[in-house]
C-alpha positions as CSV (number, residue, x, y, z in Angstrom):
1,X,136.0,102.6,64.2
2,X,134.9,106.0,62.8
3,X,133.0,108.2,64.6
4,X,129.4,108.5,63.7
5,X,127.8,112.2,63.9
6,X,124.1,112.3,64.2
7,X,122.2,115.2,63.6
8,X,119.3,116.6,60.5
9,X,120.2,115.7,57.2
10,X,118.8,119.1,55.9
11,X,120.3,121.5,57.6
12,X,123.6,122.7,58.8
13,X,122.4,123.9,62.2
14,X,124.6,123.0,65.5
15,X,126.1,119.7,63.7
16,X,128.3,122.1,61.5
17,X,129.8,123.1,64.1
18,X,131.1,119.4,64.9
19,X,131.2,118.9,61.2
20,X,134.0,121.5,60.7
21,X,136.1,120.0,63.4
22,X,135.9,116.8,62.0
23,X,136.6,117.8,58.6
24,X,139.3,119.8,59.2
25,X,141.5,117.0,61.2
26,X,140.6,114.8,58.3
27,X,139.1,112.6,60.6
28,X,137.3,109.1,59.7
29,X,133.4,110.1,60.4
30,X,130.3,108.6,59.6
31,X,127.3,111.3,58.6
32,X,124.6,108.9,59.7
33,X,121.6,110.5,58.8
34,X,122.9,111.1,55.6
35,X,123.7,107.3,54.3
36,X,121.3,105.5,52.1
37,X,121.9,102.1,54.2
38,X,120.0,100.0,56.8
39,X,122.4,102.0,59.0
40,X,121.6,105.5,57.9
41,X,119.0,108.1,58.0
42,X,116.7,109.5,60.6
43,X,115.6,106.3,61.9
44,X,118.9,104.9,63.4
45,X,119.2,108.6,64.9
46,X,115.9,108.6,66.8
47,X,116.5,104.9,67.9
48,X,119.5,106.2,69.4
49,X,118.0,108.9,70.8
50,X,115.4,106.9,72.6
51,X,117.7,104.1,73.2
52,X,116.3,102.4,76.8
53,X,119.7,100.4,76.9
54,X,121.5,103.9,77.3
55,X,121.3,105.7,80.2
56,X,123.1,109.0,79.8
57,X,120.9,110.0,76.8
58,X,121.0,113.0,75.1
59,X,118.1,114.9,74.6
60,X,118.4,116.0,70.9
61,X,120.9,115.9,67.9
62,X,124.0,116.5,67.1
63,X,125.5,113.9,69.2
64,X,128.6,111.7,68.4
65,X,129.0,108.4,69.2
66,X,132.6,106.8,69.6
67,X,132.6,103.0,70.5
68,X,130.4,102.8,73.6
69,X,130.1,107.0,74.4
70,X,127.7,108.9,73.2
71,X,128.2,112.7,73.7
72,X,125.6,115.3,73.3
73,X,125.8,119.0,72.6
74,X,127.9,120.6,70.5
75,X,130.2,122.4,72.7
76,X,130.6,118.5,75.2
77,X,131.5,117.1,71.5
78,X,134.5,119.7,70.7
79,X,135.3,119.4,74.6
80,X,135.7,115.8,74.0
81,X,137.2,115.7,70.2
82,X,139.5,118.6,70.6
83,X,142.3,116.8,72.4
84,X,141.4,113.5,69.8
85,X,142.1,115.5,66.8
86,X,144.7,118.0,67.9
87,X,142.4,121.2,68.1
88,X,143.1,122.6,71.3
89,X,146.2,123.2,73.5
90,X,147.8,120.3,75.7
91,X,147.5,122.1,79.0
92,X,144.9,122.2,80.9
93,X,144.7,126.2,81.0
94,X,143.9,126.3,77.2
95,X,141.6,123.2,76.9
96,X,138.9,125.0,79.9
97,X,139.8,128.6,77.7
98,X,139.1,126.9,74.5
99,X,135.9,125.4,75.9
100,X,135.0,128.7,77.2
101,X,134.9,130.2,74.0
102,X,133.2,127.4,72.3
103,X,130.4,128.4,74.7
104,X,130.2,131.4,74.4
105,X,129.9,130.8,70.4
106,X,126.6,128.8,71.3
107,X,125.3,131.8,73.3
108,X,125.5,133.6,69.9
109,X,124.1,131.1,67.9
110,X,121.0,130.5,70.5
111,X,121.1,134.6,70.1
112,X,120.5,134.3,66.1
113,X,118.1,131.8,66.4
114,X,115.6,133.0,68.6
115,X,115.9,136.4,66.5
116,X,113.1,134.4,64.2
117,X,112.0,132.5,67.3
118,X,111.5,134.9,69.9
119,X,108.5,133.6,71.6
120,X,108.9,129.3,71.3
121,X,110.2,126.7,68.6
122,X,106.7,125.3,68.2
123,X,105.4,128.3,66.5
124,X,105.9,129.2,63.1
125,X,107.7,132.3,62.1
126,X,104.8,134.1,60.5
127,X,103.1,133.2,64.3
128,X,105.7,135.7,66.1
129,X,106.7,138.0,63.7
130,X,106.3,141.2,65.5
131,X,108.2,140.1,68.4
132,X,111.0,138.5,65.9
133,X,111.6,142.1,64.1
134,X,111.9,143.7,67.6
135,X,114.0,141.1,68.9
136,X,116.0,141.2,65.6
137,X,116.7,145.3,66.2
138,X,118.4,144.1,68.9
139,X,120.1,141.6,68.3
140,X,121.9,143.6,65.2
141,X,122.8,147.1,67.1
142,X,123.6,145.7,70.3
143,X,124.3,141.7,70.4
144,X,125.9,141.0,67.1
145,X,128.8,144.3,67.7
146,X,128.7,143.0,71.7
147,X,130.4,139.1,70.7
148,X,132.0,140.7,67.7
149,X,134.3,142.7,70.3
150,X,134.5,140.0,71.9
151,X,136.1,137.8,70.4
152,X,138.2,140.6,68.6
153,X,139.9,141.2,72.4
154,X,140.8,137.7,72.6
155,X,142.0,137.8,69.5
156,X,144.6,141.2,69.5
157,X,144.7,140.0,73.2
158,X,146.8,136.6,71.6
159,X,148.6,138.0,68.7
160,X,145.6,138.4,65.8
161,X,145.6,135.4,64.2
162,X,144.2,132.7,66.5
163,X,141.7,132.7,69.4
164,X,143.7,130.4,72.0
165,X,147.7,130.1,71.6
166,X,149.3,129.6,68.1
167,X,147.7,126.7,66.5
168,X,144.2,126.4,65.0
169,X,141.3,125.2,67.4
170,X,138.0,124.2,67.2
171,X,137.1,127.5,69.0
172,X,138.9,129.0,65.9
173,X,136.4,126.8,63.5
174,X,133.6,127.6,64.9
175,X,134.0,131.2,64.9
176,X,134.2,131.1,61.3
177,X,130.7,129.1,61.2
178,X,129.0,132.0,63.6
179,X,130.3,134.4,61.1
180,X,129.6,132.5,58.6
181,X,126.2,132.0,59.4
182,X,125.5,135.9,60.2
183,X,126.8,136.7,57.0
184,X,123.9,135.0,55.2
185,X,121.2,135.8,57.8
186,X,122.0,139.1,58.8
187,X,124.5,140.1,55.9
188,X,124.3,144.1,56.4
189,X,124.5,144.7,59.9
190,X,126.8,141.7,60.1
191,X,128.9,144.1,57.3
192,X,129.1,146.7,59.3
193,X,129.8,144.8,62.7
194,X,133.0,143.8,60.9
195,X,134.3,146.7,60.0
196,X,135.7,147.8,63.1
197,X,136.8,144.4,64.0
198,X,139.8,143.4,61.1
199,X,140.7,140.2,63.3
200,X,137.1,138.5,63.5
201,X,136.5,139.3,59.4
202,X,140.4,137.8,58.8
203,X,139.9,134.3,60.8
204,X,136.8,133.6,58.9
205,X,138.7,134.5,55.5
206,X,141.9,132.3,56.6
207,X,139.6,129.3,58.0
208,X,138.1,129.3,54.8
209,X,140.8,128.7,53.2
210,X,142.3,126.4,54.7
211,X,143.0,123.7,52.7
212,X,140.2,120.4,54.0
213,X,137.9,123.2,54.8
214,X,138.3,125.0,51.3
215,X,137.3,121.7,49.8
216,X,134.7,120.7,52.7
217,X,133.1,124.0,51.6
218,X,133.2,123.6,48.0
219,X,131.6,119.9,48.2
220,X,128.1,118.8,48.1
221,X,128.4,117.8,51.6
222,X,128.2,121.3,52.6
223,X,124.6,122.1,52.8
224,X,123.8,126.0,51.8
225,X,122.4,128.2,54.5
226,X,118.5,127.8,54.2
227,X,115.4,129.1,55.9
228,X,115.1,125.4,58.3
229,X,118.0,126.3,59.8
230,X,119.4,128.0,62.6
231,X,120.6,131.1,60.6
232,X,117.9,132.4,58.3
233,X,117.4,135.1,55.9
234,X,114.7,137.3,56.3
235,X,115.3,140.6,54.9
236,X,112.6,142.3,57.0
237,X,115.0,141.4,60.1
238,X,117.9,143.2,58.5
239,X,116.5,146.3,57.1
């Protein structure tokens, strides 16, 4: 049985990050909301998500479902798929490092997102704006060079080239998608948060060439970075 990975159809948001795993094992996956069936779109996803027959629901997409589990949250997903699709180490040292890393990733990308949603996801941005550009200052001179250094120890700290041992994770993946996704919102202070930090800006250049996720990238399955998503462009936030 494929997988089946549920999450918005029109954006690339925390799914991606699931997305690029998936892809990148070449592994048989099923983009629900995205088929034109009885057994695609929005509708199976929410009937899912409000399943009463379940009860270990999660509360919101992505979530993958394999056979009779259903796992929520991006980071549980990798945690579960990495050992399924040979993206993290075999002992039990790397798997919890991995998974550390993968979380720390989401505390980035719940950093960049409340940059345009500083005061609550049910207002619009034009409600909060004020607090989003001082949130944003932030967020570009202090957060963005903070898990840039980050992750640019780990990396000198295990030869340069990979974030946990010498294969390719899904920690590895996903820290091409977080720069990935700064590049677009915040592309000049995300420029110059780079500079100083050779390793981050070479993993995202030699994940994205790798050969599935060149071609993953270059398909219409990738959807472009958009203003919906969790890494938007505003150009007042990145002056």
């Amino acid at each position: 049985m494929p997988y089946e990975l549920h999450y918005w159809p029109m954006i690339q948001g925390r799914g991606e990050f699931v997305r690029l795993a998936l892809e990148e094992a070449g592994a048989d996956y099923i983009d629900v909301t995205r088929q034109d069936d009885e057994d695609g779109g929005i509708g199976p996803m929410l009937d899912r998500l409000s399943d009463p027959g379940n009860p270990r629901p999660p509360l919101a997409p992505p979530f993958l479902r394999d056979g009779d589990i259903v796992i929520g949250q991006s980071a549980a997903i990798l945690l579960y798929l990495g050992p399924r699709l040979g993206l993290v180490g075999a002992s039990e040292r790397d798997r919890i490092w991995t998974h550390q890393l993968q979380l720390t990733i989401a505390d980035a990308v719940d950093e960049a997102h409340d940059t345009h949603h500083p005061l609550g996801v049910g207002l619009y941005y034009a409600d909060q704006k004020p607090e989003a550009l001082r949130r944003a200052a932030e967020f570009r001179t202090e957060r963005i060079p903070k898990f840039f250094g980050y992750f640019e120890r780990v990396l000198a700290g295990n030869g340069g080239g990979r974030l946990v041992g010498a294969d390719l994770s899904n920690a590895d993946l996903s820290l091409f998608q977080l720069v990935d996704g700064l590049r677009y919102a915040f592309p000049k202070a995300t420029a110059a948060a780079l500079r100083p930090n050779s390793n981050v800006a070479r993993i995202h250049e030699t994940v994205a060439r790798r050969p599935r996720i060149a071609a993953y990238l270059a398909s219409d399955r990738r959807i472009p970075f958009n203003e919906d998503g969790i890494f938007r462009r505003y150009p007042e936030l990145d002056p």
